[in-house]
PDB file of the backbone (N, CA, C, O) and the ligand in Angstrom, with CONECT records:
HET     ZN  A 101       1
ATOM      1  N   UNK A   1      16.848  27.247  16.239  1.00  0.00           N
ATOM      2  CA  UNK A   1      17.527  27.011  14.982  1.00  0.00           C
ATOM      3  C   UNK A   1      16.788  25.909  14.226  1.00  0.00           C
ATOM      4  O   UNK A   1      16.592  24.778  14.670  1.00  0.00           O
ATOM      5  N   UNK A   2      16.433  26.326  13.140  1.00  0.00           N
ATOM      6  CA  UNK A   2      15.557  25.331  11.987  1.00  0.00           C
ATOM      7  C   UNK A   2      16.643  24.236  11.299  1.00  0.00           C
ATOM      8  O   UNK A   2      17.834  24.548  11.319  1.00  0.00           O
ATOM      9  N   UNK A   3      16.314  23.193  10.804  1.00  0.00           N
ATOM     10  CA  UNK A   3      17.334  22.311  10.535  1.00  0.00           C
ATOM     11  C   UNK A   3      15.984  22.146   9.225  1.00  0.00           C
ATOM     12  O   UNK A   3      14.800  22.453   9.361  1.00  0.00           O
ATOM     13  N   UNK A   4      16.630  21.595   8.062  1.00  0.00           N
ATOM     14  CA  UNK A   4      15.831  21.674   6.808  1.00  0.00           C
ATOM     15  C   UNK A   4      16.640  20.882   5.749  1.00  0.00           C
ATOM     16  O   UNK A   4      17.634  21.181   5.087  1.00  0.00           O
ATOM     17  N   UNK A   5      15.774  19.627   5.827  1.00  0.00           N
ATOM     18  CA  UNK A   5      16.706  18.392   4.964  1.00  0.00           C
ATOM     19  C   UNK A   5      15.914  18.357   3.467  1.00  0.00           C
ATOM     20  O   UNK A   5      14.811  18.038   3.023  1.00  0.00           O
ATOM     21  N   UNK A   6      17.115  18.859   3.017  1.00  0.00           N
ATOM     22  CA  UNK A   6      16.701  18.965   1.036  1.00  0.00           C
ATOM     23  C   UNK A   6      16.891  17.387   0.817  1.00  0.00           C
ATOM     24  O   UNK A   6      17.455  16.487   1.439  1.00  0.00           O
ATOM     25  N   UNK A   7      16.006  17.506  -0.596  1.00  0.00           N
ATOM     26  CA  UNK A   7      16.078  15.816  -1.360  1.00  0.00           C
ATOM     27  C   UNK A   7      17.850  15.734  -1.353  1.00  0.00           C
ATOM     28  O   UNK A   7      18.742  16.570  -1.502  1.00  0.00           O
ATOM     29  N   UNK A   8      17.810  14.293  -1.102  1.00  0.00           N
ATOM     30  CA  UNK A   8      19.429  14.097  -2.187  1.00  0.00           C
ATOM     31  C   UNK A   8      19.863  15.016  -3.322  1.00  0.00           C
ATOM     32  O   UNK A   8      19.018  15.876  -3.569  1.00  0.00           O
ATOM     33  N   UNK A   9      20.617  15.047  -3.840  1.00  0.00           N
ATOM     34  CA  UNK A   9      20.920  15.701  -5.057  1.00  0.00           C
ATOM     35  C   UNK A   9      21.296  14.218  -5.764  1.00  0.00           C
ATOM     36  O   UNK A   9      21.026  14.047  -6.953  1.00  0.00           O
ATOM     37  N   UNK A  10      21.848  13.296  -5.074  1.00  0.00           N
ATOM     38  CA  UNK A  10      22.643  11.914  -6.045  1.00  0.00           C
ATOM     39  C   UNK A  10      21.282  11.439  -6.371  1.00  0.00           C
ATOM     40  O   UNK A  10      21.321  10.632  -7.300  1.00  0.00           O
ATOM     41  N   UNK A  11      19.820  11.717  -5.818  1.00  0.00           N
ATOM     42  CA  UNK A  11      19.558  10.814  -6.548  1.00  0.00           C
ATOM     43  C   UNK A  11      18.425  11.821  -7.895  1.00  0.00           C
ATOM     44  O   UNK A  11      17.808  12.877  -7.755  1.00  0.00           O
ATOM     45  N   UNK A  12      18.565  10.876  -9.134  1.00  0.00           N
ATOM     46  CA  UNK A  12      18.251  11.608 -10.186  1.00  0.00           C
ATOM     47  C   UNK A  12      16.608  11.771 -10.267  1.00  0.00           C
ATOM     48  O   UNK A  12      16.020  10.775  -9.843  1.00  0.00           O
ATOM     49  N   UNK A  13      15.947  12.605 -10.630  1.00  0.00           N
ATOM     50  CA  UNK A  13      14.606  12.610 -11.119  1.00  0.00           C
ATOM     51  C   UNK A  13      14.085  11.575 -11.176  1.00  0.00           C
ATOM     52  O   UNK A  13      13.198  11.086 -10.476  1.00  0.00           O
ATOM     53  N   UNK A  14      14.963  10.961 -12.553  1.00  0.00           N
ATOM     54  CA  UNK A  14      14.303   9.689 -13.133  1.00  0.00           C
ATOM     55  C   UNK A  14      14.303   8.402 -11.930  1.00  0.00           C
ATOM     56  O   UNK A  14      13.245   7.778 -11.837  1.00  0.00           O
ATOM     57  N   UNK A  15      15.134   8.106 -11.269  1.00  0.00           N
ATOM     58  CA  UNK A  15      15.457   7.235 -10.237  1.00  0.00           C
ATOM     59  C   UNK A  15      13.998   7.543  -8.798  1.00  0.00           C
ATOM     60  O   UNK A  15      13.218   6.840  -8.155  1.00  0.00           O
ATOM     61  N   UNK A  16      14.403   9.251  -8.934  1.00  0.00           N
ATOM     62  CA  UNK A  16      12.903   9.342  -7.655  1.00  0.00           C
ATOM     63  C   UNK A  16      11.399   9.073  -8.328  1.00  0.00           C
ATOM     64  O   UNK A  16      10.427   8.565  -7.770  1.00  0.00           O
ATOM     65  N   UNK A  17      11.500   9.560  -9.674  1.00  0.00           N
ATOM     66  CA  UNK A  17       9.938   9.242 -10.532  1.00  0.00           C
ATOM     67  C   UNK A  17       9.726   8.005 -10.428  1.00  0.00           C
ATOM     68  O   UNK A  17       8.510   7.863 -10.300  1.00  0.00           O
ATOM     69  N   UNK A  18      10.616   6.323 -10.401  1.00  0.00           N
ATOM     70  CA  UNK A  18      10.280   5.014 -10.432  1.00  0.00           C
ATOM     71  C   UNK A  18      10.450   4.945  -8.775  1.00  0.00           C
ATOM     72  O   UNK A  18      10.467   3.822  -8.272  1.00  0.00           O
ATOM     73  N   UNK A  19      10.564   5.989  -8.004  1.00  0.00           N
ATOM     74  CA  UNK A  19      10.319   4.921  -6.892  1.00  0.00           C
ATOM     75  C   UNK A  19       9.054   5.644  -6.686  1.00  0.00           C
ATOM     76  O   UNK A  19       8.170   4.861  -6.338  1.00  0.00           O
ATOM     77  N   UNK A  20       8.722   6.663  -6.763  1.00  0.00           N
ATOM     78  CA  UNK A  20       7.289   7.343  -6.734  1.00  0.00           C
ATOM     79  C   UNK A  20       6.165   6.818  -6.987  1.00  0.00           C
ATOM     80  O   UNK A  20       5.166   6.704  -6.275  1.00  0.00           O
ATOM     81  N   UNK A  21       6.476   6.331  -8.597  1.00  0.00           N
ATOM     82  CA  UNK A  21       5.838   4.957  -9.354  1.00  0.00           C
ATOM     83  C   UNK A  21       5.209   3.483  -8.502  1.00  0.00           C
ATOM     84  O   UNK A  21       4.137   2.879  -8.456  1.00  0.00           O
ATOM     85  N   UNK A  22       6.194   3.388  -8.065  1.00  0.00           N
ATOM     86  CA  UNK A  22       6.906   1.693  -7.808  1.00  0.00           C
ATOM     87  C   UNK A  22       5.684   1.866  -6.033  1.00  0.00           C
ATOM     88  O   UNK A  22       4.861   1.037  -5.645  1.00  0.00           O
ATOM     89  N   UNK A  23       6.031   3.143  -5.402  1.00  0.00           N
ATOM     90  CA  UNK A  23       5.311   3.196  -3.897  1.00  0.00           C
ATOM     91  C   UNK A  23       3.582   3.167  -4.630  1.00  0.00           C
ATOM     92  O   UNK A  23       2.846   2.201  -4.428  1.00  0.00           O
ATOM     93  N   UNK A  24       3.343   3.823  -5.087  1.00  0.00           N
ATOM     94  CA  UNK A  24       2.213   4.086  -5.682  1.00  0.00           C
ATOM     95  C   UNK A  24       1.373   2.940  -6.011  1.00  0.00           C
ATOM     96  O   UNK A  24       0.343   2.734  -5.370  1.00  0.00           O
ATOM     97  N   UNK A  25       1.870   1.916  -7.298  1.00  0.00           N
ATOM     98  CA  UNK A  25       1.702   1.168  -7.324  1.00  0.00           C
ATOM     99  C   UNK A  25       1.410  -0.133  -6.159  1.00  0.00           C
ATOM    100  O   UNK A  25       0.730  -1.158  -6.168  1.00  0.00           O
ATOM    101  N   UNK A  26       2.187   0.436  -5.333  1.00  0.00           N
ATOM    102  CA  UNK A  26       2.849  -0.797  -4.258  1.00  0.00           C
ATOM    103  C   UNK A  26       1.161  -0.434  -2.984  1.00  0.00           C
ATOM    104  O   UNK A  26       0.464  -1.192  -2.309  1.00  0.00           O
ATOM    105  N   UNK A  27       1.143   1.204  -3.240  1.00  0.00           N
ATOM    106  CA  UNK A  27      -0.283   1.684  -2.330  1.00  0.00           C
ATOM    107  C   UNK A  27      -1.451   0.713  -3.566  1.00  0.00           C
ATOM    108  O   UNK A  27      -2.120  -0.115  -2.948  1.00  0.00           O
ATOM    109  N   UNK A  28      -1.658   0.722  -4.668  1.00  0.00           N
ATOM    110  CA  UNK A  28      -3.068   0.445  -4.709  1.00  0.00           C
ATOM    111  C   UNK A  28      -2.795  -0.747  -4.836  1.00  0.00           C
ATOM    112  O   UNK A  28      -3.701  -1.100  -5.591  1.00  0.00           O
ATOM    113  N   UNK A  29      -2.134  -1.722  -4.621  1.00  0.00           N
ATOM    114  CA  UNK A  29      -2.325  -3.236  -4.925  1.00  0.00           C
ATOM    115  C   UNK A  29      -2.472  -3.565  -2.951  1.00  0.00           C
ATOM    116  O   UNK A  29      -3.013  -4.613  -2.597  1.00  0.00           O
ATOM    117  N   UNK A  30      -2.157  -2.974  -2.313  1.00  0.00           N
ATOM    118  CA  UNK A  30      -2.497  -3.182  -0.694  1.00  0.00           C
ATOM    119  C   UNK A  30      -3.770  -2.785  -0.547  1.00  0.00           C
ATOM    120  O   UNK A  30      -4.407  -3.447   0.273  1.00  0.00           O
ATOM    121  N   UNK A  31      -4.541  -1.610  -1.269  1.00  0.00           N
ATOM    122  CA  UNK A  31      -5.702  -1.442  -1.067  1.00  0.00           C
ATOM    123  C   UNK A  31      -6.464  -2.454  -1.374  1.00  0.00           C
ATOM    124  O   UNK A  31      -7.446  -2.914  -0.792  1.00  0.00           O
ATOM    125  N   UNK A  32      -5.933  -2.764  -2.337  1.00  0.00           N
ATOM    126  CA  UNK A  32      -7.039  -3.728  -3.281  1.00  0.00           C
ATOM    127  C   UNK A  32      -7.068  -4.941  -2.598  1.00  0.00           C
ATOM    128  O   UNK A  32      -8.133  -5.545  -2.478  1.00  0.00           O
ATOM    129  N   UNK A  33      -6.018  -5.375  -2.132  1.00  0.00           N
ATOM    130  CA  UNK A  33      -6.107  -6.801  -1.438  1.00  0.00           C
ATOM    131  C   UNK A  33      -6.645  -6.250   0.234  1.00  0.00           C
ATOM    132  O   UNK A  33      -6.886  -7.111   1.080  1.00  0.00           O
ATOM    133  N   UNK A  34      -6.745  -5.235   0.461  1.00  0.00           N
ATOM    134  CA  UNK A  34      -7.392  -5.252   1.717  1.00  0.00           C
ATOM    135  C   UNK A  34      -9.021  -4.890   1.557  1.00  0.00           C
ATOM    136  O   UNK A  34     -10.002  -5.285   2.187  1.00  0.00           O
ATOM    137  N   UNK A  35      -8.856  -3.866   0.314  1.00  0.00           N
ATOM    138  CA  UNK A  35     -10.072  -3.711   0.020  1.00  0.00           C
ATOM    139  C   UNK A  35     -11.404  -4.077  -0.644  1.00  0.00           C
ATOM    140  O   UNK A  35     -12.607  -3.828  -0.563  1.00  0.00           O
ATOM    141  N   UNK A  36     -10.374  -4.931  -1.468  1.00  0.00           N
ATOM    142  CA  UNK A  36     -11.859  -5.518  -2.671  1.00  0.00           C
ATOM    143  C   UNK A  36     -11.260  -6.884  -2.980  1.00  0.00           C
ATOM    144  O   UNK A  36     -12.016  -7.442  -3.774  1.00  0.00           O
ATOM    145  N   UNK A  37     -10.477  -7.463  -2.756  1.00  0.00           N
ATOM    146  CA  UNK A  37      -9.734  -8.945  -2.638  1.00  0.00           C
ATOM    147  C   UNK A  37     -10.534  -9.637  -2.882  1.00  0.00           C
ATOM    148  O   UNK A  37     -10.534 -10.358  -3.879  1.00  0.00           O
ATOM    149  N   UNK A  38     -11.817  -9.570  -1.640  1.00  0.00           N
ATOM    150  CA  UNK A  38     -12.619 -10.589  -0.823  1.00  0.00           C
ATOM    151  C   UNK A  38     -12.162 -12.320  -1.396  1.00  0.00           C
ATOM    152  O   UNK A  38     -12.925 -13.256  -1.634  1.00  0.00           O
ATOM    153  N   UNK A  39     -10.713 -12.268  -1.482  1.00  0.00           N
ATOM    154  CA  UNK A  39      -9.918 -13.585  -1.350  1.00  0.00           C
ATOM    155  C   UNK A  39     -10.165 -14.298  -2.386  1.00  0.00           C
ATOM    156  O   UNK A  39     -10.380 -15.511  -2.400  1.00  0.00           O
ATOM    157  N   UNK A  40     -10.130 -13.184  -3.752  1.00  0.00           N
ATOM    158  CA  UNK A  40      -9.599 -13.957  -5.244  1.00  0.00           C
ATOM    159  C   UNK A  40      -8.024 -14.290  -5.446  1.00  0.00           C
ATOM    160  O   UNK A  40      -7.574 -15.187  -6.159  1.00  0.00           O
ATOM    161  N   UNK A  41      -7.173 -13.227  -4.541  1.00  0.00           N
ATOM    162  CA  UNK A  41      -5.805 -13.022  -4.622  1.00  0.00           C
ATOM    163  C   UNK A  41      -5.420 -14.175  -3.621  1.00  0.00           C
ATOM    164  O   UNK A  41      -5.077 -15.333  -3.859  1.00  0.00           O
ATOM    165  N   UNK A  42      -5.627 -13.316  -2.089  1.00  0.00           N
ATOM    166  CA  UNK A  42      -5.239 -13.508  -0.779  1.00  0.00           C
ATOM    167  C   UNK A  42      -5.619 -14.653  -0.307  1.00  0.00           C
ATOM    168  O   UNK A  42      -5.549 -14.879   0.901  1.00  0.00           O
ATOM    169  N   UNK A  43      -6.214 -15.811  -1.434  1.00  0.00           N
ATOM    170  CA  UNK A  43      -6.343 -17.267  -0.606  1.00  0.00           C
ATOM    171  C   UNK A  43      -5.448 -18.233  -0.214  1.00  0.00           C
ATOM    172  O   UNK A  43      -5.350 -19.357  -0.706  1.00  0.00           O
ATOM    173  N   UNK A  44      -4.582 -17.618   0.979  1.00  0.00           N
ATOM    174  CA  UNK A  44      -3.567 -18.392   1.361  1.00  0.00           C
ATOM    175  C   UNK A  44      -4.087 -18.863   2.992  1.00  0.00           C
ATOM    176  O   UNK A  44      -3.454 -18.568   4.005  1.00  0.00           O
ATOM    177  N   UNK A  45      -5.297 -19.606   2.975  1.00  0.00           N
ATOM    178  CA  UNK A  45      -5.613 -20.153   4.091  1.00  0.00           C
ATOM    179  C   UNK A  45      -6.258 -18.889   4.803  1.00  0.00           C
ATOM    180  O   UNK A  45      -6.292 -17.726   4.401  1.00  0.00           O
ATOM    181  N   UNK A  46      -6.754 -19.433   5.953  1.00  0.00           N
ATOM    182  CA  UNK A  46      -8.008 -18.408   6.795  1.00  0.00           C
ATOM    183  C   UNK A  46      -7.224 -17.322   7.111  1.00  0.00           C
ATOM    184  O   UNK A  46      -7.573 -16.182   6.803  1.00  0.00           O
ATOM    185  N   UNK A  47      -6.319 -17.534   7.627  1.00  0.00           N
ATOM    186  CA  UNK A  47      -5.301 -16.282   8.199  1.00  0.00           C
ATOM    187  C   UNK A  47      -5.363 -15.225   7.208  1.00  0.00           C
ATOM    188  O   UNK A  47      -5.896 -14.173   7.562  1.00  0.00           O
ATOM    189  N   UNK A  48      -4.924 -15.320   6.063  1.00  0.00           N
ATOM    190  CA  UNK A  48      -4.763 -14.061   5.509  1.00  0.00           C
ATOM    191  C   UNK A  48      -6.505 -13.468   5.223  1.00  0.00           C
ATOM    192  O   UNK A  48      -6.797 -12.276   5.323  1.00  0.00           O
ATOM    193  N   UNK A  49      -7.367 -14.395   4.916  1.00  0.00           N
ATOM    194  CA  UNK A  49      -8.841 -13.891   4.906  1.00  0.00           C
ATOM    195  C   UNK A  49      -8.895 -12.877   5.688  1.00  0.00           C
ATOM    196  O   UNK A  49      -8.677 -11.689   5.452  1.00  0.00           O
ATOM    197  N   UNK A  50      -9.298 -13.580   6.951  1.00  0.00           N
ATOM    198  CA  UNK A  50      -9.286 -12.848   7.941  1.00  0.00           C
ATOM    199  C   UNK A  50      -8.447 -11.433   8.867  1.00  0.00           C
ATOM    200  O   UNK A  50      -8.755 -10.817   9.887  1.00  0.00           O
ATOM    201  N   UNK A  51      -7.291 -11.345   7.915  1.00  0.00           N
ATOM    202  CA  UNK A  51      -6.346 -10.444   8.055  1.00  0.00           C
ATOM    203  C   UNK A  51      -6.958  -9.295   7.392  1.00  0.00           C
ATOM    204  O   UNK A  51      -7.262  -8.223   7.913  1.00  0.00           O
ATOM    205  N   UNK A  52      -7.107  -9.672   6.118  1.00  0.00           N
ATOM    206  CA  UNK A  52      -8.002  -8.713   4.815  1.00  0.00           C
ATOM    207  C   UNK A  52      -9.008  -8.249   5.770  1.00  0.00           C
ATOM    208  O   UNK A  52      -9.046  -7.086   6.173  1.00  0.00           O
ATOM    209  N   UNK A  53      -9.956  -9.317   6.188  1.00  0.00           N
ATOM    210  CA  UNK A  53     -11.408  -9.123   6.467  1.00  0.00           C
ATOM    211  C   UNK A  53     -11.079  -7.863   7.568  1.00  0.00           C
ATOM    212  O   UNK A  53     -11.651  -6.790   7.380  1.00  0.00           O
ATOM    213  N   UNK A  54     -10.315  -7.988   8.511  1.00  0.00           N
ATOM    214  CA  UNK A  54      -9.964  -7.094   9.324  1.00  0.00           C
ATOM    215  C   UNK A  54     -10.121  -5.804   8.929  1.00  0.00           C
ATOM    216  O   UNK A  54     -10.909  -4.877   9.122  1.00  0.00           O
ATOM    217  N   UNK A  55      -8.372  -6.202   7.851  1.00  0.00           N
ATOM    218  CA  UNK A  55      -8.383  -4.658   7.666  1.00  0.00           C
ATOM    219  C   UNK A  55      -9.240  -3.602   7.482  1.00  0.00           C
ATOM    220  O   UNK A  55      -9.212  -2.475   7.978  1.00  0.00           O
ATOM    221  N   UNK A  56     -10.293  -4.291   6.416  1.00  0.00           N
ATOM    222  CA  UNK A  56     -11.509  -3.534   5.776  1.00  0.00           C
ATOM    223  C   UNK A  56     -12.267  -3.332   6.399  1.00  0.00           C
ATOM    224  O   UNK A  56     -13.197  -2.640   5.986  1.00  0.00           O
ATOM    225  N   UNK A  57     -12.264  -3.858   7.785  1.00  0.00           N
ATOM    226  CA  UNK A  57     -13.152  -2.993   8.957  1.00  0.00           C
ATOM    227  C   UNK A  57     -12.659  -1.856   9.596  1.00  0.00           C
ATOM    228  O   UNK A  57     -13.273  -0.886  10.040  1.00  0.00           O
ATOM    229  N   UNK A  58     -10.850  -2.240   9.575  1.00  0.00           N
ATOM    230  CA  UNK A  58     -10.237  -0.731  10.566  1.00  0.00           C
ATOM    231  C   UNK A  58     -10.418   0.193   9.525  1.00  0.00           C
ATOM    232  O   UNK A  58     -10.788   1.303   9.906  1.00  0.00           O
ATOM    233  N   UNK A  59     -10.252   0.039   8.255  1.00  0.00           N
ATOM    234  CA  UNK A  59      -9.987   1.333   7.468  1.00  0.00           C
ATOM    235  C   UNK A  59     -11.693   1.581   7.125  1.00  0.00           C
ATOM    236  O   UNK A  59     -11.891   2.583   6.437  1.00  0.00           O
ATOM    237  N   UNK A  60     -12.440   1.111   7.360  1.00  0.00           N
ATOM    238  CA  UNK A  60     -14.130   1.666   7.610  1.00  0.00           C
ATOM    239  C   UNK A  60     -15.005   1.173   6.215  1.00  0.00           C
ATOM    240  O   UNK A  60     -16.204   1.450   6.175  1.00  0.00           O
ATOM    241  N   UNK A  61     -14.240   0.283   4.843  1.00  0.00           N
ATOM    242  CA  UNK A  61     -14.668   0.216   3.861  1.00  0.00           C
ATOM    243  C   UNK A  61     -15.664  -0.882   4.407  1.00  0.00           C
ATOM    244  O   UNK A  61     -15.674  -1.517   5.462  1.00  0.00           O
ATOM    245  N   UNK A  62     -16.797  -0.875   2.913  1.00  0.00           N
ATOM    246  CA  UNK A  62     -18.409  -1.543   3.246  1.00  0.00           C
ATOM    247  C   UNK A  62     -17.915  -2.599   3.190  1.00  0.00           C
ATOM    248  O   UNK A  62     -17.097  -2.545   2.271  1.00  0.00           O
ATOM    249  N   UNK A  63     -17.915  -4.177   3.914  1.00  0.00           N
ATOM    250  CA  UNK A  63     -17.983  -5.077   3.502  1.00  0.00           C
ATOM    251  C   UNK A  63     -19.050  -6.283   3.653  1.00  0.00           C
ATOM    252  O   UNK A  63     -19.212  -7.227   2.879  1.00  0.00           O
ATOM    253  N   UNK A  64     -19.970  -5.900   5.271  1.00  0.00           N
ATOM    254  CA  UNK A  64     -21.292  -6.987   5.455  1.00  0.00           C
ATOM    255  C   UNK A  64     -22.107  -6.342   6.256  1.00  0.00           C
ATOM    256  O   UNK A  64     -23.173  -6.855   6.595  1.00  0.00           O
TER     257      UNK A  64
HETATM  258 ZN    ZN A 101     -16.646  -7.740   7.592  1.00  0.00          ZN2+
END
């Protein structure tokens, strides 16, 4: 037996289009600080550098 979960109905278009928006947005500003930052944003001490610096090695982007 298949079980098959439809969207909400309460919630409206317009309400799912801004969170669609809002995730979207929310994806390229994480890229960017993991990806191309190189700690104009993210200078909150070595930790987060190095957090960045990380990331951009697991996710395979060029950085040295
Ligand atoms: Zn590196």
């Amino acid at each position: 037996m298949a079980v098959v979960h439809l969207p909400d109905e309460s919630l409206g278009n317009a309400a799912l289009a801004a969170a669609v928006t809002a995730t979207i947005l929310f994806a390229f500003v994480v890229l960017y600080l993991v990806g191309f930052d190189q700690g104009a944003i993210s200078r909150s001490g070595m930790f987060m550098h190095e957090l960045m610096h990380d990331g951009r090695h697991l996710l395979g982007l060029p950085c040295h």
